[in-house]
Each structure stands twice: as structure tokens, then as C-alpha cells.
mmCIF file as gemmi writes it, N, C-alpha and C atoms, coordinates in Angstrom:
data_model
loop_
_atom_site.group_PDB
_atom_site.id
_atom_site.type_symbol
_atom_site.label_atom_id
_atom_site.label_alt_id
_atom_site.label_comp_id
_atom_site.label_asym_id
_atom_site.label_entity_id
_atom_site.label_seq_id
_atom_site.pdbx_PDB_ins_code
_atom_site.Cartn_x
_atom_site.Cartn_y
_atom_site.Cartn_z
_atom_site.occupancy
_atom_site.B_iso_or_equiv
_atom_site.pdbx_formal_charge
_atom_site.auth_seq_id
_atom_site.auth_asym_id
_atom_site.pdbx_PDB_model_num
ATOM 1 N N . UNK Axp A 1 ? 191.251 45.203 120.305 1 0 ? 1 A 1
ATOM 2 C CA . UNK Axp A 1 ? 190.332 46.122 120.946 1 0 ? 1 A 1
ATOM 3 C C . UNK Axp A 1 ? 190.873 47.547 120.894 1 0 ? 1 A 1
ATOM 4 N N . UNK Axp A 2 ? 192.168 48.171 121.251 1 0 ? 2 A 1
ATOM 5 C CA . UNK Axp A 2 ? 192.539 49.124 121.065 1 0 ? 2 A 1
ATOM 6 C C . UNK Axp A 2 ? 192.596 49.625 119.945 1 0 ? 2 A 1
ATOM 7 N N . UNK Axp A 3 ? 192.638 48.806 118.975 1 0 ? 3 A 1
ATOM 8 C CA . UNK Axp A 3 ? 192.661 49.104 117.388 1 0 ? 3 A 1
ATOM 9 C C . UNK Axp A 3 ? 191.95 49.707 116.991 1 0 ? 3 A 1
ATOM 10 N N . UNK Axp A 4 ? 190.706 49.368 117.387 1 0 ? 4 A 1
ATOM 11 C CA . UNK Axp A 4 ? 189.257 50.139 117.091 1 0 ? 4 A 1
ATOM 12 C C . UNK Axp A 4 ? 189.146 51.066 118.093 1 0 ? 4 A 1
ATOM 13 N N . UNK Axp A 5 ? 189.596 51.139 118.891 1 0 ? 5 A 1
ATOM 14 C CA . UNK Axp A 5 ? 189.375 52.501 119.765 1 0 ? 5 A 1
ATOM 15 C C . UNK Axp A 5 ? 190.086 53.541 118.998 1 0 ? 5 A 1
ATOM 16 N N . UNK Axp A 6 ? 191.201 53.594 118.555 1 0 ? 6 A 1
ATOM 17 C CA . UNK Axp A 6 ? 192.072 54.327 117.689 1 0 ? 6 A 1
ATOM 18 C C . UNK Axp A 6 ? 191.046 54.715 116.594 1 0 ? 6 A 1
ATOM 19 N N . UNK Axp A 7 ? 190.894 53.746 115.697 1 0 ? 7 A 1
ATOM 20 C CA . UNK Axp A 7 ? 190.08 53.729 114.433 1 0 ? 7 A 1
ATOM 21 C C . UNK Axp A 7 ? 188.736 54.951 114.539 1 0 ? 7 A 1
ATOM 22 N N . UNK Axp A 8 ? 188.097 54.468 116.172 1 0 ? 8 A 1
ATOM 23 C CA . UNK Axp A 8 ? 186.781 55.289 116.079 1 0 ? 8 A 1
ATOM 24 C C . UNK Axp A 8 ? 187.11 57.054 116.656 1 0 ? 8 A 1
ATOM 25 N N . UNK Axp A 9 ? 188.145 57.173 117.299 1 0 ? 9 A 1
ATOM 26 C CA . UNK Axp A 9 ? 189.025 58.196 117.702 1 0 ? 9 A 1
ATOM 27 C C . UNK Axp A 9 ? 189.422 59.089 116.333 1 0 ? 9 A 1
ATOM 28 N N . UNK Axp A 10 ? 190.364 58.465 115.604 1 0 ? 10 A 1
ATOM 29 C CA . UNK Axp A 10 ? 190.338 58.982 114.212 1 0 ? 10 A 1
ATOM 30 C C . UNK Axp A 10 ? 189.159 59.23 113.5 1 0 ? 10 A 1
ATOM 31 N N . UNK Axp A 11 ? 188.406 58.765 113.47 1 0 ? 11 A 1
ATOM 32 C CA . UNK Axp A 11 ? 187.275 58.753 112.345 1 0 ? 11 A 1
ATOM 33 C C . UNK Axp A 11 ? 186.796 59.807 112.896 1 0 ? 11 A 1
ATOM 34 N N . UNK Axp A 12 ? 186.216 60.053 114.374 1 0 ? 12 A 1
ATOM 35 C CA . UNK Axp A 12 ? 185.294 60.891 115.155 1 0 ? 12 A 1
ATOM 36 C C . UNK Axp A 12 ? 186.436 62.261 115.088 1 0 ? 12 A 1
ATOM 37 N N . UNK Axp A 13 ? 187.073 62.817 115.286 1 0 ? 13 A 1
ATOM 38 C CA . UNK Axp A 13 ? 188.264 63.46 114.764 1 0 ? 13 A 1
ATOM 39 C C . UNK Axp A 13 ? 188.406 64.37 113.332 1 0 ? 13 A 1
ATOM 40 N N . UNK Axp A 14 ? 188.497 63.516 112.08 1 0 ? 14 A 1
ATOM 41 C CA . UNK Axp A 14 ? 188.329 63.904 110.605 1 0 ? 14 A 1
ATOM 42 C C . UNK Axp A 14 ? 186.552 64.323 110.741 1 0 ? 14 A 1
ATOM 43 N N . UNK Axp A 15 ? 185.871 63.997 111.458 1 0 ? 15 A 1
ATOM 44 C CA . UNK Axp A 15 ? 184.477 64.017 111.176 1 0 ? 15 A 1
ATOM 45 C C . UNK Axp A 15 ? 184.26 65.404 111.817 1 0 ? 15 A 1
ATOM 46 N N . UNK Axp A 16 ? 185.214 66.143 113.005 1 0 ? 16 A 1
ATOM 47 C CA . UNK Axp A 16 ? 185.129 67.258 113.65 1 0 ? 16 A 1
ATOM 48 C C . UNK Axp A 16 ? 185.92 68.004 113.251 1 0 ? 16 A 1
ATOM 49 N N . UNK Axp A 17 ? 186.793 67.809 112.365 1 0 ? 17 A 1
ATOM 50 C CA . UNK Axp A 17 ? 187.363 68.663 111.643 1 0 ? 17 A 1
ATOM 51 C C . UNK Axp A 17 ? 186.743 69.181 110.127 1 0 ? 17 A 1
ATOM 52 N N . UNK Axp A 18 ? 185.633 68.67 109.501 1 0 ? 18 A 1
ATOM 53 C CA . UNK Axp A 18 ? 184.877 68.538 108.445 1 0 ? 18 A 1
ATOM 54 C C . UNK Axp A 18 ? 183.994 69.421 108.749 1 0 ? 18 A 1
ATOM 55 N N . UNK Axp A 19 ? 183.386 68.956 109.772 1 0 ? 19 A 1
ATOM 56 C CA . UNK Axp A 19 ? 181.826 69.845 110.699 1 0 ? 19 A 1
ATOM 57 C C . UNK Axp A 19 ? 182.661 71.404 110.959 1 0 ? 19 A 1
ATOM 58 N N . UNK Axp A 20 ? 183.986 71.352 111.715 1 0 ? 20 A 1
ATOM 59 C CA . UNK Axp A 20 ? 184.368 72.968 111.754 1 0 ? 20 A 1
ATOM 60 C C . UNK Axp A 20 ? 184.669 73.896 110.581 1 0 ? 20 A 1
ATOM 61 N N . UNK Axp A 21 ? 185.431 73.008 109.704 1 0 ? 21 A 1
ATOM 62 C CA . UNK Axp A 21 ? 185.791 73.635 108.526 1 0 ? 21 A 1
ATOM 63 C C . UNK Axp A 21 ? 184.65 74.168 107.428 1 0 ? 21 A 1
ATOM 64 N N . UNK Axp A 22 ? 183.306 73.347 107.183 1 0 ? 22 A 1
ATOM 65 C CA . UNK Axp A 22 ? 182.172 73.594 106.919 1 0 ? 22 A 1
ATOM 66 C C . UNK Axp A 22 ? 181.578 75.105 107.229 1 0 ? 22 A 1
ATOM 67 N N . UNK Axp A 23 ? 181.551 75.102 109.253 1 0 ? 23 A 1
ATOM 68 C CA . UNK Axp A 23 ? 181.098 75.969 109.673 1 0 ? 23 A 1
ATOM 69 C C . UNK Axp A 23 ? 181.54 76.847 109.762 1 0 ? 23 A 1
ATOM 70 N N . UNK Axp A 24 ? 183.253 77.002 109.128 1 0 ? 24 A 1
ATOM 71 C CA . UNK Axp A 24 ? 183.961 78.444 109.103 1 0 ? 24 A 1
ATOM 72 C C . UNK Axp A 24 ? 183.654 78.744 107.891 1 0 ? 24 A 1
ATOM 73 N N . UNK Axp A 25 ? 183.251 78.011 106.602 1 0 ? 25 A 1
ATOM 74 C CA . UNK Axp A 25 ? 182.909 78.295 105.444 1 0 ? 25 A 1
ATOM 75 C C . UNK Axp A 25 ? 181.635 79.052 105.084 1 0 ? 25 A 1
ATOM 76 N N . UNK Axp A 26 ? 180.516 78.561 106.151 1 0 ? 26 A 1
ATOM 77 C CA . UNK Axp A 26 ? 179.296 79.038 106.408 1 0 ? 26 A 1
ATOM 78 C C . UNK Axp A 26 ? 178.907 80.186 106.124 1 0 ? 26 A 1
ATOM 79 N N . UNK Axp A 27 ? 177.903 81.295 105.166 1 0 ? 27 A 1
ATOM 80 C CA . UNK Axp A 27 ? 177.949 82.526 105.453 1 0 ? 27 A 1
ATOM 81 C C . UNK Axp A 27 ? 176.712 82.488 105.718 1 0 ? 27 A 1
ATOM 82 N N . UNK Axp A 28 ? 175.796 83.61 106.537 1 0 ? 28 A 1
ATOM 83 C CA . UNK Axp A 28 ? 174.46 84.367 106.929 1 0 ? 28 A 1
ATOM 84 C C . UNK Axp A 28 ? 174.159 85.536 106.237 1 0 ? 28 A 1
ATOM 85 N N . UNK Axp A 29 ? 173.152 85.831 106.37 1 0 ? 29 A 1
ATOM 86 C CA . UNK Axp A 29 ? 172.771 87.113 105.91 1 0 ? 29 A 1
ATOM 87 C C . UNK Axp A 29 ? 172.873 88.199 107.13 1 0 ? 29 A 1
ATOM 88 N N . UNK Axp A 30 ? 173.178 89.005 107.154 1 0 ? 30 A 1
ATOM 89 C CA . UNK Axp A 30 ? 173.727 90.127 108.058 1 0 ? 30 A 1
ATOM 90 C C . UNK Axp A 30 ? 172.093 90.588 109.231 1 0 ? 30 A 1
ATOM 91 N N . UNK Axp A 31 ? 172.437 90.315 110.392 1 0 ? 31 A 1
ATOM 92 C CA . UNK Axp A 31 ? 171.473 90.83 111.195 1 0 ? 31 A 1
ATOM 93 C C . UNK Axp A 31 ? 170.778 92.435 110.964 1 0 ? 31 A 1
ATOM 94 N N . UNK Axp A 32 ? 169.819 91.72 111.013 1 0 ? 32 A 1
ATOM 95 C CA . UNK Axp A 32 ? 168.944 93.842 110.699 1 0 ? 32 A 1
ATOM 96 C C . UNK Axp A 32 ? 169.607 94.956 111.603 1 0 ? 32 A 1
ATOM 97 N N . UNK Axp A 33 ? 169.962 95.651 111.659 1 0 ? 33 A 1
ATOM 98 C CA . UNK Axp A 33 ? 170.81 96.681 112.57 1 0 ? 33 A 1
ATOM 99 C C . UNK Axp A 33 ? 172.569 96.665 112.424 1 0 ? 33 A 1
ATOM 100 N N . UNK Axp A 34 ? 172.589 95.682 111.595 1 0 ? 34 A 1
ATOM 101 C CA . UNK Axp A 34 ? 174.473 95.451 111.51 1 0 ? 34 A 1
ATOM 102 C C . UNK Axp A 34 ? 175.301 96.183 110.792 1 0 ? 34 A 1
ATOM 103 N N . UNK Axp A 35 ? 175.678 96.523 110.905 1 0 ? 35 A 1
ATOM 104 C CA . UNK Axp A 35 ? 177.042 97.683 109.842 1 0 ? 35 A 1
ATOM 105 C C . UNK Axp A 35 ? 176.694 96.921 108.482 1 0 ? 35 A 1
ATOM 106 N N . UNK Axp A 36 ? 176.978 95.964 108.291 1 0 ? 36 A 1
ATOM 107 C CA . UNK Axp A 36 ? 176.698 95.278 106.737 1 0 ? 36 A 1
ATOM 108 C C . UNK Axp A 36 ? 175.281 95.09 105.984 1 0 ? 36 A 1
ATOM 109 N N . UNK Axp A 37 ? 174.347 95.44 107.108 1 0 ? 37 A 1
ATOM 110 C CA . UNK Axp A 37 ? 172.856 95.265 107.073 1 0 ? 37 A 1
ATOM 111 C C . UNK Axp A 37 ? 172.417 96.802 106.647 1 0 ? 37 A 1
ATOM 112 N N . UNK Axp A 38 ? 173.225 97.848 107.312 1 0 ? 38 A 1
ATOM 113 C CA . UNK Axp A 38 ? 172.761 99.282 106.819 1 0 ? 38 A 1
ATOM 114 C C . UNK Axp A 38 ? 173.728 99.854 106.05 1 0 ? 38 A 1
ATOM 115 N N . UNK Axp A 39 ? 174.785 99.12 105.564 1 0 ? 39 A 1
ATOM 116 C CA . UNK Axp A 39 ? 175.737 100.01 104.734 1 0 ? 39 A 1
ATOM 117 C C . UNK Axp A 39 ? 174.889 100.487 103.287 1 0 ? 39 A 1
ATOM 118 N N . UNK Axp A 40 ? 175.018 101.647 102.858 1 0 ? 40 A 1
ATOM 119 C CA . UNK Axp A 40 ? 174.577 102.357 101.718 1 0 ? 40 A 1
ATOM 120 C C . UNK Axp A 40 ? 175.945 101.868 100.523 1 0 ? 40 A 1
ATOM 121 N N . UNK Axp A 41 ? 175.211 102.316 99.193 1 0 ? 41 A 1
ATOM 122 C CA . UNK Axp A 41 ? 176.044 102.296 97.923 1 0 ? 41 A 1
ATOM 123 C C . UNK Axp A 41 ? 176.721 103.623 97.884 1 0 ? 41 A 1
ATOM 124 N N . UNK Axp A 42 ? 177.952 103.607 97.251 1 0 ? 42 A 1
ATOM 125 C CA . UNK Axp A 42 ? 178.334 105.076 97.073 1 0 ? 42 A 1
ATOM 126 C C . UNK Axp A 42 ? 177.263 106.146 96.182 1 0 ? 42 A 1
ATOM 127 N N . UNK Axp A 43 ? 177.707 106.895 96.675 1 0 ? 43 A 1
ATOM 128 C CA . UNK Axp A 43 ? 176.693 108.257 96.167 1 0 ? 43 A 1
ATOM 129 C C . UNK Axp A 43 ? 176.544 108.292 94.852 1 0 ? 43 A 1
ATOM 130 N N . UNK Axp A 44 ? 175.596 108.513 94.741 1 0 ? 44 A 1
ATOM 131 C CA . UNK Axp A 44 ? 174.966 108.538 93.053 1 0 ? 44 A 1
ATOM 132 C C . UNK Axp A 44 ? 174.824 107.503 92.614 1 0 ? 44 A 1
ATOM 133 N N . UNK Axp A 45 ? 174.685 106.264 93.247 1 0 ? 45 A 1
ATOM 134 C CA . UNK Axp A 45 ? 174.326 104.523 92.487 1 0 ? 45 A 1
ATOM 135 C C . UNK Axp A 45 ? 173.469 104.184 93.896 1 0 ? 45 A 1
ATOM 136 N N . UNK Axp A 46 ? 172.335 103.913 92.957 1 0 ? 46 A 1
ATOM 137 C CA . UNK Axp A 46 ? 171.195 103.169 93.701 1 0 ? 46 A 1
ATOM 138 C C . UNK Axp A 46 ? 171.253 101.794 93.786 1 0 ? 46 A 1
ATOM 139 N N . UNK Axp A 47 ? 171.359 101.292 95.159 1 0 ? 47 A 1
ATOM 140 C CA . UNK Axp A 47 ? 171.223 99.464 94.95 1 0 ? 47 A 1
ATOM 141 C C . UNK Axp A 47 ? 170.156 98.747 94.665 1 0 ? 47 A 1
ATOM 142 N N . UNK Axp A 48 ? 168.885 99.536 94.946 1 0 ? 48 A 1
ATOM 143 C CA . UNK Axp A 48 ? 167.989 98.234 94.294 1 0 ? 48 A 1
ATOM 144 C C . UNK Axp A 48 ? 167.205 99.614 93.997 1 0 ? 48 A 1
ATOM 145 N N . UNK Axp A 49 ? 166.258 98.671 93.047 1 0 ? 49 A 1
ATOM 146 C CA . UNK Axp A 49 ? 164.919 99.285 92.376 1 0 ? 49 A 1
ATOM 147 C C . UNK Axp A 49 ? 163.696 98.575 92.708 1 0 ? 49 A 1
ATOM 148 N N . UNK Axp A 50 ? 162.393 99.012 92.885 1 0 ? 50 A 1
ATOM 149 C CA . UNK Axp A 50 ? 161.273 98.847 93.158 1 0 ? 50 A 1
ATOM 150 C C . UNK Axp A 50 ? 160.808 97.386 92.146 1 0 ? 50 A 1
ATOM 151 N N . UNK Axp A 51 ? 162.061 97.05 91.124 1 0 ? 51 A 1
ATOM 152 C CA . UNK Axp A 51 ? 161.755 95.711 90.569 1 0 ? 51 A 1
ATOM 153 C C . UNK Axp A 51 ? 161.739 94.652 91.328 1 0 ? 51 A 1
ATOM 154 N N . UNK Axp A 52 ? 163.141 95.028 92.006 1 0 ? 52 A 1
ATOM 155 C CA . UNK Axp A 52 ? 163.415 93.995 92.958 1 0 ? 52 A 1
ATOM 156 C C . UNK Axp A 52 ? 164.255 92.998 91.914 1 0 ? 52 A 1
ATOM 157 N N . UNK Axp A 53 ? 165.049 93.045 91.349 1 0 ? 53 A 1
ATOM 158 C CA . UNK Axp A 53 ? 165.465 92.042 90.029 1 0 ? 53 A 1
ATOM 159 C C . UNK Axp A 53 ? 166.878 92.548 90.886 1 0 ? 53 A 1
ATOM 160 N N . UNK Axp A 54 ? 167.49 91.158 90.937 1 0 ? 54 A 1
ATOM 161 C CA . UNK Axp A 54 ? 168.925 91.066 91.863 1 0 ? 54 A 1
ATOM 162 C C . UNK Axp A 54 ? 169.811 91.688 90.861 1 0 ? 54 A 1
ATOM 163 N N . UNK Axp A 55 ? 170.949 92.64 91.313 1 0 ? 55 A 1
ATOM 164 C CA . UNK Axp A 55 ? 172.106 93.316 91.329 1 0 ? 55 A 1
ATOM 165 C C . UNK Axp A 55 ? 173.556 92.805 91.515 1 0 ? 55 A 1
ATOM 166 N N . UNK Axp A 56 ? 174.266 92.666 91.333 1 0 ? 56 A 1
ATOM 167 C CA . UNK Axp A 56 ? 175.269 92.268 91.454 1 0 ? 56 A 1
ATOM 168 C C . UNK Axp A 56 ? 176.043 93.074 92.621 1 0 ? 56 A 1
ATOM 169 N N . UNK Axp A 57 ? 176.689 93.096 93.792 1 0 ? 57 A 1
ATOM 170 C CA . UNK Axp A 57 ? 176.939 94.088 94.811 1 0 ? 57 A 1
ATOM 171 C C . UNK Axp A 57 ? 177.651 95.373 93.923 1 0 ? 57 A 1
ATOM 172 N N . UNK Axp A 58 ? 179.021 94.638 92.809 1 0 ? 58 A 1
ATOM 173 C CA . UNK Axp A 58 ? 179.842 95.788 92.083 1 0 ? 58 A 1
ATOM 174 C C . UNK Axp A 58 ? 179.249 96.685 91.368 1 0 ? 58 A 1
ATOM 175 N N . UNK Axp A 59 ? 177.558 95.801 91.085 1 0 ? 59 A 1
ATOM 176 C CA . UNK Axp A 59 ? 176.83 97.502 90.315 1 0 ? 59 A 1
ATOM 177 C C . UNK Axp A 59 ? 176.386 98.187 90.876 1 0 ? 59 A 1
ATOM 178 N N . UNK Axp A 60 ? 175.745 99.256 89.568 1 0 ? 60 A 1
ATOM 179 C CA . UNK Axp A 60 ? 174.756 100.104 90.59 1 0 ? 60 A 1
ATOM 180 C C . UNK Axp A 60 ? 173.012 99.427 89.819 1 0 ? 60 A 1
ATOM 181 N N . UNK Axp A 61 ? 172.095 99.553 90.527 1 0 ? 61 A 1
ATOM 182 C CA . UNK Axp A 61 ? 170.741 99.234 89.954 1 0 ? 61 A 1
ATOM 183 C C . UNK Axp A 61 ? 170.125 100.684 88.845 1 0 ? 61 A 1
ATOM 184 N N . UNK Axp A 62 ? 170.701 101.971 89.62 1 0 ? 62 A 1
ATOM 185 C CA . UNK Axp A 62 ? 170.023 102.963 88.986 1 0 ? 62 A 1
ATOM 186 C C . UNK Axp A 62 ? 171.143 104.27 89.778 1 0 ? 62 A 1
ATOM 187 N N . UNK Axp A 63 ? 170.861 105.235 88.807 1 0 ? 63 A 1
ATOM 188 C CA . UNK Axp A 63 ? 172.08 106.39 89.644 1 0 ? 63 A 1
ATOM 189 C C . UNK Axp A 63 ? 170.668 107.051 89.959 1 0 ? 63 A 1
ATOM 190 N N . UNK Axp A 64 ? 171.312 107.665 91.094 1 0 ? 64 A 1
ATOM 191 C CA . UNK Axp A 64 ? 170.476 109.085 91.827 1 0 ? 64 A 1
ATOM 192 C C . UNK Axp A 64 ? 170.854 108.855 93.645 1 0 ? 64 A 1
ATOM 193 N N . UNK Axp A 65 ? 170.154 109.195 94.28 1 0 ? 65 A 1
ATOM 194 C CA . UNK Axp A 65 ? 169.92 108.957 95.649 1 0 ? 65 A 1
ATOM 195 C C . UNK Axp A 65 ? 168.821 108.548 96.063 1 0 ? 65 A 1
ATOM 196 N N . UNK Axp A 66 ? 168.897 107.855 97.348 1 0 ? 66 A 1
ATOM 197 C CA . UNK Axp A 66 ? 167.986 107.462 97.797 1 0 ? 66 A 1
ATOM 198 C C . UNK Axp A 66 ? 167.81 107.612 99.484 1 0 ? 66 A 1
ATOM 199 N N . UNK Axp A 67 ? 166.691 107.913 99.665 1 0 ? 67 A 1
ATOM 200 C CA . UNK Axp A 67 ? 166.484 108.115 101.143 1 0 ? 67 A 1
ATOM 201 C C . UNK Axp A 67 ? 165.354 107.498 102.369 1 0 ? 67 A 1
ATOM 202 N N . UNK Axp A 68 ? 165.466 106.688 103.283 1 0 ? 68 A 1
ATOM 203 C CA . UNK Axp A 68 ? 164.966 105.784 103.767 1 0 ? 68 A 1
ATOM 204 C C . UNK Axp A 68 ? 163.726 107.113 104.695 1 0 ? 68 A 1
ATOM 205 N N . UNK Axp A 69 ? 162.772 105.884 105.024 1 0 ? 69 A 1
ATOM 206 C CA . UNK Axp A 69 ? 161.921 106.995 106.267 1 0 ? 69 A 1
ATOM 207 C C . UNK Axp A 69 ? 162.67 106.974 107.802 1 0 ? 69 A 1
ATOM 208 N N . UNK Axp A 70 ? 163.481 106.133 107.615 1 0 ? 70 A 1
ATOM 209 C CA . UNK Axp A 70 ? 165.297 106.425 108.701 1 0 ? 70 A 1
ATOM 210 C C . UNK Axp A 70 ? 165.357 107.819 108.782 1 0 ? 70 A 1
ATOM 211 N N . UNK Axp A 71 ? 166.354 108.163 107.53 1 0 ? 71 A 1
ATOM 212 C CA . UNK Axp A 71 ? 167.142 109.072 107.276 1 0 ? 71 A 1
ATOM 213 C C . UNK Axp A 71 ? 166.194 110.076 107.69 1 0 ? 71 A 1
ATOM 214 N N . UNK Axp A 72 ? 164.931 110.201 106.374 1 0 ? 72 A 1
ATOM 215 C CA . UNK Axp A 72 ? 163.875 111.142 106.696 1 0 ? 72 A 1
ATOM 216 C C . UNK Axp A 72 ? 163.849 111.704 107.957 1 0 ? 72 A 1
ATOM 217 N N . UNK Axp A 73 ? 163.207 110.37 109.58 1 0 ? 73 A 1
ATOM 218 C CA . UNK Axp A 73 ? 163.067 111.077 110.541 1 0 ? 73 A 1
ATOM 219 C C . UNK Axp A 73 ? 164.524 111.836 111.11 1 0 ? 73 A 1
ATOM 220 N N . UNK Axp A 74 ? 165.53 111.284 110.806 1 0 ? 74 A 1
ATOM 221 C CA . UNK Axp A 74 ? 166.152 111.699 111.313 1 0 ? 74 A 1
ATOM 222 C C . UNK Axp A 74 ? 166.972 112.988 111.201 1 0 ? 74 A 1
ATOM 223 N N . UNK Axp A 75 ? 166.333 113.84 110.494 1 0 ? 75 A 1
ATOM 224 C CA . UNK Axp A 75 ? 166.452 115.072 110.087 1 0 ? 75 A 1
ATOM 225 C C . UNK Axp A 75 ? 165.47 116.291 111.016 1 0 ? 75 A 1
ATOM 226 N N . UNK Axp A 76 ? 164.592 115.315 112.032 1 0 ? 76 A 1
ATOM 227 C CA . UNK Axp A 76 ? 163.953 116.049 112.862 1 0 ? 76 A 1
ATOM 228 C C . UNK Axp A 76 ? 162.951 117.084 112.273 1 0 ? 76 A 1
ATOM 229 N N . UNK Axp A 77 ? 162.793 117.328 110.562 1 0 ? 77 A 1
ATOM 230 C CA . UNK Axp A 77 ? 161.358 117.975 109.799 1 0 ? 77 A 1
ATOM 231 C C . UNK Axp A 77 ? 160.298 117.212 110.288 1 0 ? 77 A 1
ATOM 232 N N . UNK Axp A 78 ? 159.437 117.875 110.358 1 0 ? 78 A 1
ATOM 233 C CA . UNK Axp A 78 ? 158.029 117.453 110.163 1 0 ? 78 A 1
ATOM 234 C C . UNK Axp A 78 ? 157.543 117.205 108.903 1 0 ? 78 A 1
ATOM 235 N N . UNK Axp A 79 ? 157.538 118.057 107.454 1 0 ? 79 A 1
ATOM 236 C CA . UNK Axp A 79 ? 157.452 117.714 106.396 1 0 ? 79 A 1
ATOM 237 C C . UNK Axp A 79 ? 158.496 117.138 105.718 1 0 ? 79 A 1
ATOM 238 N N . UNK Axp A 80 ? 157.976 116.803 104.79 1 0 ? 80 A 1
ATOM 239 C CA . UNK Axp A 80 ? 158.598 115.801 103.735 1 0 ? 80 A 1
ATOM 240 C C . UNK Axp A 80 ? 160.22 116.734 102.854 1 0 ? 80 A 1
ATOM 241 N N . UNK Axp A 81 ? 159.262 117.763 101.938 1 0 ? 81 A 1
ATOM 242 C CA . UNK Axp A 81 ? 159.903 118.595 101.369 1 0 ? 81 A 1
ATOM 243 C C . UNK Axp A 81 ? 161.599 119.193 102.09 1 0 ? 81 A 1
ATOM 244 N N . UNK Axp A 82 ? 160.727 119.602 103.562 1 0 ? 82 A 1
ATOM 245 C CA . UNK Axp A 82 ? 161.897 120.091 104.442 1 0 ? 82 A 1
ATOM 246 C C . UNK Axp A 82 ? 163.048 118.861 104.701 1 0 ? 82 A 1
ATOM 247 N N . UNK Axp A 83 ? 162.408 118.232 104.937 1 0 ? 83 A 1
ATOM 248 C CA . UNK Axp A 83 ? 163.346 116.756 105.675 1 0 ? 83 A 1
ATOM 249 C C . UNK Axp A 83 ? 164.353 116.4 104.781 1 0 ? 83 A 1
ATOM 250 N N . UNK Axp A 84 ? 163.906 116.633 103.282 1 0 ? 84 A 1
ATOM 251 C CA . UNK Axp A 84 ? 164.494 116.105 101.769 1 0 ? 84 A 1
ATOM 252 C C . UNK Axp A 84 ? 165.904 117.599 101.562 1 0 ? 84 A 1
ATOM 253 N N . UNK Axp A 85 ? 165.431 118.392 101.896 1 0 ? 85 A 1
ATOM 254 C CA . UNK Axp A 85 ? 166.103 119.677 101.737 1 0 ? 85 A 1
ATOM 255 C C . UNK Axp A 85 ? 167.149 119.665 102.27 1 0 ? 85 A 1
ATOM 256 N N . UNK Axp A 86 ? 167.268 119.278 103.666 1 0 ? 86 A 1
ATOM 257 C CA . UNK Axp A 86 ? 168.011 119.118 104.865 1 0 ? 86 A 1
ATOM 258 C C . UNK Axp A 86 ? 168.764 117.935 104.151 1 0 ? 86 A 1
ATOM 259 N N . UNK Axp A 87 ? 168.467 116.769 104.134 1 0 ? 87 A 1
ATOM 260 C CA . UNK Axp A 87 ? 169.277 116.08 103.758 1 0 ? 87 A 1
ATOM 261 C C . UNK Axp A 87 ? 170.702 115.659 102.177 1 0 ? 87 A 1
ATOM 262 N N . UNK Axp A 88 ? 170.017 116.66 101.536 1 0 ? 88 A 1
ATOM 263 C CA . UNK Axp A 88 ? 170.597 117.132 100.149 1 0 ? 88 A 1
ATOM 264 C C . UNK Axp A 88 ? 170.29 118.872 99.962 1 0 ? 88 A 1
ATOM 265 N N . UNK Axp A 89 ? 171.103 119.658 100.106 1 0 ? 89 A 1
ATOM 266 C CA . UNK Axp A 89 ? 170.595 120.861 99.922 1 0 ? 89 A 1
ATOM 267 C C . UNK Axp A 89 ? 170.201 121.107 98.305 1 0 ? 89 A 1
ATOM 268 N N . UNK Axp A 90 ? 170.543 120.237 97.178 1 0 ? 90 A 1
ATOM 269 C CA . UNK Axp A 90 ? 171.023 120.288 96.031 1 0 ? 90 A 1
ATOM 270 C C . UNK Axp A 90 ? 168.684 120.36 95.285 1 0 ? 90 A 1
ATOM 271 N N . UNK Axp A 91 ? 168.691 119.111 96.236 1 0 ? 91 A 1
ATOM 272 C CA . UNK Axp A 91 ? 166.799 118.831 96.126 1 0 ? 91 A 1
ATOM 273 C C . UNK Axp A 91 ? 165.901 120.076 95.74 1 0 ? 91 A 1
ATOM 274 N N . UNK Axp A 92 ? 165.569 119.764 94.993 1 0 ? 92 A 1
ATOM 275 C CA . UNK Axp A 92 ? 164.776 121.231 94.723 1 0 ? 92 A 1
ATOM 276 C C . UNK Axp A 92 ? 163.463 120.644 94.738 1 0 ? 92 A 1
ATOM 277 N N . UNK Axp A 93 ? 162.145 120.758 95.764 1 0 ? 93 A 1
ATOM 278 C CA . UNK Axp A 93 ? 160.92 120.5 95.636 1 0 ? 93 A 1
ATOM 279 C C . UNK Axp A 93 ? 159.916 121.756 95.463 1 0 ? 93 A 1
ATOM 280 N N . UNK Axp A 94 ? 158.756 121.182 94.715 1 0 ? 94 A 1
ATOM 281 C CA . UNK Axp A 94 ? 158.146 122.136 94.186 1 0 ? 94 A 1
ATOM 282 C C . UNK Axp A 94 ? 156.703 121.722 94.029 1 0 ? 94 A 1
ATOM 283 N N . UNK Axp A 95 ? 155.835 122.765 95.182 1 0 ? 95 A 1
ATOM 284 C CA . UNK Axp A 95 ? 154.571 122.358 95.516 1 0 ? 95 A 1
ATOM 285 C C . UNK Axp A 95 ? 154.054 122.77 96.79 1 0 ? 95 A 1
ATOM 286 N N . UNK Axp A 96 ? 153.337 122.625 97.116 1 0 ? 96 A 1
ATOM 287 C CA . UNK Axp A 96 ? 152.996 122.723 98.577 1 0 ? 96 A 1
ATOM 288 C C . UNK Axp A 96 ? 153.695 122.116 99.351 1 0 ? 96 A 1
């Protein structure tokens, strides 16, 4: 009788060590708002394109910059042009 108490002790044991080791292996996709969820590419490499055709993290998808309607508001312009200006002085827009 003790034999099998041992036996099911061990077994239940390797079986919780399997289930943890699994779940430290586990990865997620980064919560919306998370440092890893809003990190940008270095400057001048675009991470994705309007294809949507997956990237490899070490590339770039396209060089230039890119700017979210984030960033935008948060430049406190009302227009577009201005908001773009502010955020790259380099932007040259041209138009109304």
C-alpha cells in the first residue's frame, strides 16, 4: 500500500514539474499598452507595411518614418501638416 502511495506521489510530482517547466517556456503576445507592445524600430526602418506580409523583428520592412495618430495627437496641432512638422522638423509639406 505505501508503495503506491510513493509511486502516485512521484508520478503527480514529474507531472508538476512538466506543467511548470512548459509554463515557464510559454510565450504571449505583449499586452496593448506594454513597453514591448509600443516599442518603435530604430529610426529610418519601418516595421511593417500596409502589406501586412510578416518581417522578421532583425529587419526593416521599408526605410523612412512613421507616425501613429498617437504621436500625431500628441504634438497638441490641430492640423496635420503642423503636427508632422513638430514632430520631424526635417518634413517638408506642401499644400494647404
Amino acid at each position: 500500500m505505501a508503495g503506491n502511495v510513493i509511486t502516485v506521489l512521484k508520478n503527480s510530482l514529474a507531472g508538476a514539474a512538466v506543467i511548470a517547466a512548459l509554463a515557464a517556456c510559454a510565450t504571449s503576445a505583449p499586452l496593448p499598452g506594454s513597453a514591448a507592445a509600443v516599442a518603435k524600430p530604430p529610426v529610418g526602418c519601418v516595421s511593417a507595411t500596409a502589406t501586412h506580409l510578416p518581417v522578421r523583428s532583425d529587419e526593416c520592412a521599408g526605410v523612412g518614418s512613421t507616425y501613429t495618430r498617437q504621436d500625431l495627437d500628441r504634438t497638441g496641432q490641430v492640423d496635420t501638416p503642423d503636427a508632422l512638422r513638430a514632430l520631424d522638423p526635417s518634413v517638408r509639406v506642401h499644400g494647404p
